[in-house]
C-alpha positions in Angstrom: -3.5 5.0 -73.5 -2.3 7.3 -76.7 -1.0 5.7 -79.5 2.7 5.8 -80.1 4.0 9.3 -81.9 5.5 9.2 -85.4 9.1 8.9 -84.8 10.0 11.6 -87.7 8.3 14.1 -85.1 10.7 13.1 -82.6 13.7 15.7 -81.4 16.7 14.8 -83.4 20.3 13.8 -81.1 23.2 14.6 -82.6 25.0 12.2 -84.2 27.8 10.2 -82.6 30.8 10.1 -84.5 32.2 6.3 -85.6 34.2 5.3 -82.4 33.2 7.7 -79.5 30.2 7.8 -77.1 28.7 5.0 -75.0 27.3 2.5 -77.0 23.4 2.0 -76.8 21.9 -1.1 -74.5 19.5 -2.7 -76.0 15.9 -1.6 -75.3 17.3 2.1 -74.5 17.1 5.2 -76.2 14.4 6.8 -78.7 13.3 4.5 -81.2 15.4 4.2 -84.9 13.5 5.5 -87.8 12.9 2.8 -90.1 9.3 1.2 -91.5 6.9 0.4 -89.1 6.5 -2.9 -87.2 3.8 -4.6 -87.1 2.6 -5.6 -83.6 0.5 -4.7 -80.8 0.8 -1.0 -80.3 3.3 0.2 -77.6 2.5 1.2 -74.0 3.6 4.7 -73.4 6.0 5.7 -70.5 4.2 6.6 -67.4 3.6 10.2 -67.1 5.5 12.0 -64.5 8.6 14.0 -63.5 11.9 12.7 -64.8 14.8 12.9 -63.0 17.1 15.5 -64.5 20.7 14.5 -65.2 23.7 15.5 -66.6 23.6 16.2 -70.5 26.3 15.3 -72.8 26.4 16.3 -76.7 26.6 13.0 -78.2 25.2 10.4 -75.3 22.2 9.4 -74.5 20.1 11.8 -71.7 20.4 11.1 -68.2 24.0 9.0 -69.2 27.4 8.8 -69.4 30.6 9.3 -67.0 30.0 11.3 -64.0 30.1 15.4 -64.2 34.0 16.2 -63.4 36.1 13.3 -64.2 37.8 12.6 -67.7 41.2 12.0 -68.8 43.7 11.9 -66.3 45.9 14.9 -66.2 50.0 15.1 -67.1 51.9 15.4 -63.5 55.2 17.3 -63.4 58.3 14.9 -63.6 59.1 15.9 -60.1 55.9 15.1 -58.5 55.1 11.7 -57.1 52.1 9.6 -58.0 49.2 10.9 -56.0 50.3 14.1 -54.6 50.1 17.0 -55.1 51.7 20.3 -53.8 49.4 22.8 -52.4 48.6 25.8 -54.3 51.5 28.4 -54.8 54.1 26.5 -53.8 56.5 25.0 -54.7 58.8 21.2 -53.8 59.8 21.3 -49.6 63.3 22.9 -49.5 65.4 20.5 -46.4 65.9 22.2 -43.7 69.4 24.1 -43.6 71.8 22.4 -40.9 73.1 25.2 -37.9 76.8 26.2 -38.2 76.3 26.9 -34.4 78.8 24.1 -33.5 81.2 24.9 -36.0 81.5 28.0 -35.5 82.5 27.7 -31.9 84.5 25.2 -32.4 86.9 27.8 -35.2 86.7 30.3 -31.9 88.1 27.8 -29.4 91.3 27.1 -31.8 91.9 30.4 -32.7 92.1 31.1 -28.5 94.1 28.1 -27.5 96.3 29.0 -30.6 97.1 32.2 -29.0 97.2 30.9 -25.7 100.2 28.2 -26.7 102.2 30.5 -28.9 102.1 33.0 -25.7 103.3 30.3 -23.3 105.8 28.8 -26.1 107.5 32.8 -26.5 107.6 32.9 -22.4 109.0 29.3 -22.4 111.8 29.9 -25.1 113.1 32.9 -23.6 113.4 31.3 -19.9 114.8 28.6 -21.5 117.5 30.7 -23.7 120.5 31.3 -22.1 122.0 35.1 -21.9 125.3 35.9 -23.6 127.3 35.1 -26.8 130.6 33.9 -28.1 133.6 33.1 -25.7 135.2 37.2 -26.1 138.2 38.7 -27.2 141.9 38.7 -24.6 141.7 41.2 -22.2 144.5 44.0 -22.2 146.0 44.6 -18.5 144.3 47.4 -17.5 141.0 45.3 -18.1 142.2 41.7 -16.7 140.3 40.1 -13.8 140.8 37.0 -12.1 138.9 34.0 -12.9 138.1 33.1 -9.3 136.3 36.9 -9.9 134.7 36.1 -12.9 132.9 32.9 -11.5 131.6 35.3 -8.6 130.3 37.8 -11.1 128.6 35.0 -13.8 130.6 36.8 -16.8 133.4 35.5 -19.2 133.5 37.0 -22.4 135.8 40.3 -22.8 134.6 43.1 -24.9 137.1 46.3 -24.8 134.7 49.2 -25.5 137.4 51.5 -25.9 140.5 51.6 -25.9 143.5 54.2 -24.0 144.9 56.8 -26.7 149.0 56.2 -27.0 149.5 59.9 -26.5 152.5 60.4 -24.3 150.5 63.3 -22.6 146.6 63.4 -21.4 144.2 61.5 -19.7 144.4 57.9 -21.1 140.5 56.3 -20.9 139.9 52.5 -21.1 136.4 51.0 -21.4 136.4 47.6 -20.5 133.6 45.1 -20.6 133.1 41.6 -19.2 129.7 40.1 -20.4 128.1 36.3 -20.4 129.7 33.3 -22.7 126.1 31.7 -23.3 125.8 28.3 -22.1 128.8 29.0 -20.0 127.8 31.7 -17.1 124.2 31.0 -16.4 120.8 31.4 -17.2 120.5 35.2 -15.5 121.8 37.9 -17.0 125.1 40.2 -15.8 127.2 42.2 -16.8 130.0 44.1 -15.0 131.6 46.9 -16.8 134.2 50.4 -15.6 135.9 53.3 -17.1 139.7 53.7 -15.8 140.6 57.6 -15.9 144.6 57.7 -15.6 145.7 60.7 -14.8 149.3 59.7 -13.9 150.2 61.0 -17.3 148.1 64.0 -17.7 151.0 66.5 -17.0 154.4 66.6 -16.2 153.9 67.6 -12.6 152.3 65.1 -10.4 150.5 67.5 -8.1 148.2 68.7 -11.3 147.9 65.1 -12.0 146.6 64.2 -8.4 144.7 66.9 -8.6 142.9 66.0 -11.7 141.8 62.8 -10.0 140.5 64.0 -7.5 138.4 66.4 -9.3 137.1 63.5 -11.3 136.1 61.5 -8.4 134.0 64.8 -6.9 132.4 64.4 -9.8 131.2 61.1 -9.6 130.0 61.5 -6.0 127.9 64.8 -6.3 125.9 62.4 -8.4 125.7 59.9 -6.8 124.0 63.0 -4.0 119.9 61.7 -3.7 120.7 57.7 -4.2 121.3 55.5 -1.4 125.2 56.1 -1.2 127.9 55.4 1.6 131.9 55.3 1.4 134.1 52.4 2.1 136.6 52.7 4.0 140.5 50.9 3.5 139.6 50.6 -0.3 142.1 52.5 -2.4 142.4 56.0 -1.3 138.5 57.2 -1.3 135.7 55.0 -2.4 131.9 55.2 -2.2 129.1 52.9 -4.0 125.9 54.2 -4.5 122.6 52.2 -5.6 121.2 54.2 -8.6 117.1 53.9 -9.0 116.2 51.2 -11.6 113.6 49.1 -12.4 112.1 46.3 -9.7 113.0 43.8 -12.1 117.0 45.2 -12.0 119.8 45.6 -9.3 122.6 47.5 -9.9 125.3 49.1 -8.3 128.3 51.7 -9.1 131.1 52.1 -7.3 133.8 54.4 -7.8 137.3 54.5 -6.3 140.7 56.1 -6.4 144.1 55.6 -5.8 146.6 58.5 -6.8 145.8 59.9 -9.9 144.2 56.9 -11.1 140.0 56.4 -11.4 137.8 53.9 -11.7 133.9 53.5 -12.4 132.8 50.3 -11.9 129.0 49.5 -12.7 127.6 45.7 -11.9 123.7 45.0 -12.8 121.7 41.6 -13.7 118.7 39.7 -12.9 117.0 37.0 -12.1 114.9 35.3 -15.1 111.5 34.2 -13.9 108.8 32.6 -16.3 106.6 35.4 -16.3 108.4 38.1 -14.7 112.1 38.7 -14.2 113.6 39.8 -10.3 116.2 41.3 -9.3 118.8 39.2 -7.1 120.2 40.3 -3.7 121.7 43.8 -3.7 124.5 42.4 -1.3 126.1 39.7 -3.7 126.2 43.1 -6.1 128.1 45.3 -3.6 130.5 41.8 -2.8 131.2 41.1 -6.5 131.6 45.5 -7.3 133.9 45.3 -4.0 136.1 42.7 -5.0 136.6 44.1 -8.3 137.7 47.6 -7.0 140.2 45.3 -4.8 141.7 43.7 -7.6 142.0 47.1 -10.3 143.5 49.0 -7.3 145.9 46.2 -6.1 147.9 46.8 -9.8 
């Protein structure tokens, strides 16, 4: 066996610094310089391959921690303990909630909004009655009977115009009998008619006739293309004709004279429906215009 090598000869380590490094087990490590011991001389280390290990400045060879670990790291403030976030991304964003159901839910208001304000426009105006304040007072050549009135559904007076109070010429009324509301009804009427008096036109009472009768060919060329027919034993000539109006409207015109007197009586209405309006039978039309020729020409 060789004898032990001077320790001077020996690599030098670098020096640890006071307070770092592993500290040295007993019976490890190259020998400390210092004055020889005296003893039986040392049995050298076997000779052979050494196991190569990791090398650290300022530990012994072949020791120390493990290559790769040291300090633990600082972790962001929002990271939990013992996780980390893959690389290149960043914290899990919640899912975003659907709107689906909200949004559906806006669209069915909006349409049943529209649908009830539709229904609640047709409702008020089927509900409303027709007509307005009770009228002004007939003047004579206007005045109908109430019994004729109640037949007609009107009861408020409303002189449209009124005759001049020249002592010569054609004196013109417009007369107007229209719905009291609450009173006459929840269908709308109306009967109206013009008096042309000619009794007064001229001092000779064969131009006056004539006048008349001139007026009333008048009114009967146009009634020519509606469905007209004359009716006898009222006044001296009278025909009613049924002018062409809506589906939703009857009306009726009759004129009639008597001497050298005119009139043009017009009845019209309807029938109120909750969707639709009608019109109501032409035959209570012709009875109520009928009755009301009866009555002017009776004066």
């Amino acid at each position: 066996m060789n004898a032990p090598q001077n320790p001077q000869h020996w690599p030098q380590q670098p020096q640890q610094q006071p307070g770092f490094g592993n500290p040295q087990q007993p019976g490890y490590g190259p020998p400390q310089a210092g004055p020889p011991q005296a003893g039986p001389p040392q049995a050298a280390p076997p000779a052979g391959p050494q196991q190569a290990g990791p090398q650290h400045p300022g530990q012994p060879g072949g020791y120390g921690p493990p290559g790769g670990y040291g300090p633990p790291q600082p972790q962001p403030a929002n990271q939990q303990p013992g996780f980390a976030h893959p690389g290149g991304y960043g914290p899990q964003q919640p899912p975003k909630k659907k709107r689906t159901g909200l949004v559906i839910g806006v669209l069915i208001a909006v349409v049943l909004l529209v649908v009830a304000s539709v229904f609640g426009s047709f409702y008020l105006e089927y509900t409303d009655d027709p007509g307005g304040g009770p009228g002004a007072e007939p003047i004579a050549q206007c005045e109908l009977s109430a019994e004729l009135r109640s037949q007609a559904h009107v009861s408020s007076f409303r002189l449209i115009q009124a005759p001049t109070e020249a002592e010569k010429g054609m004196k013109l009324s417009h007369c107007a009998w229209e719905q009291t509301k609450g009173k006459d009804g929840p269908n709308p009427r109306r009967l109206s008619f013009l008096v042309y008096d000619f009794t007064k036109f001229n001092t000779k009472n064969d131009v006056n006739l004539r006048q008349a009768e001139g007026n009333y060919d008048s009114f009967t060329s146009e009634a020519a293309g509606q469905q007209a027919k004359t009716i006898d034993g009222l006044g001296d000539e009278a025909i009613i004709s049924i002018p062409s109006s809506p589906t939703d409207l009857t009306e009726v015109t009759l004129v009639v004279r008597k001497g050298a007197v005119v009139w043009n009586i017009h009845y019209q209405g309807r029938d109120k429906g909750f969707f639709t309006d009608s019109e109501f039978p032409i035959a209570d039309a012709e009875a109520v215009a009928r009755k009301t020729a009866e009555e002017l020409t009776s004066k």
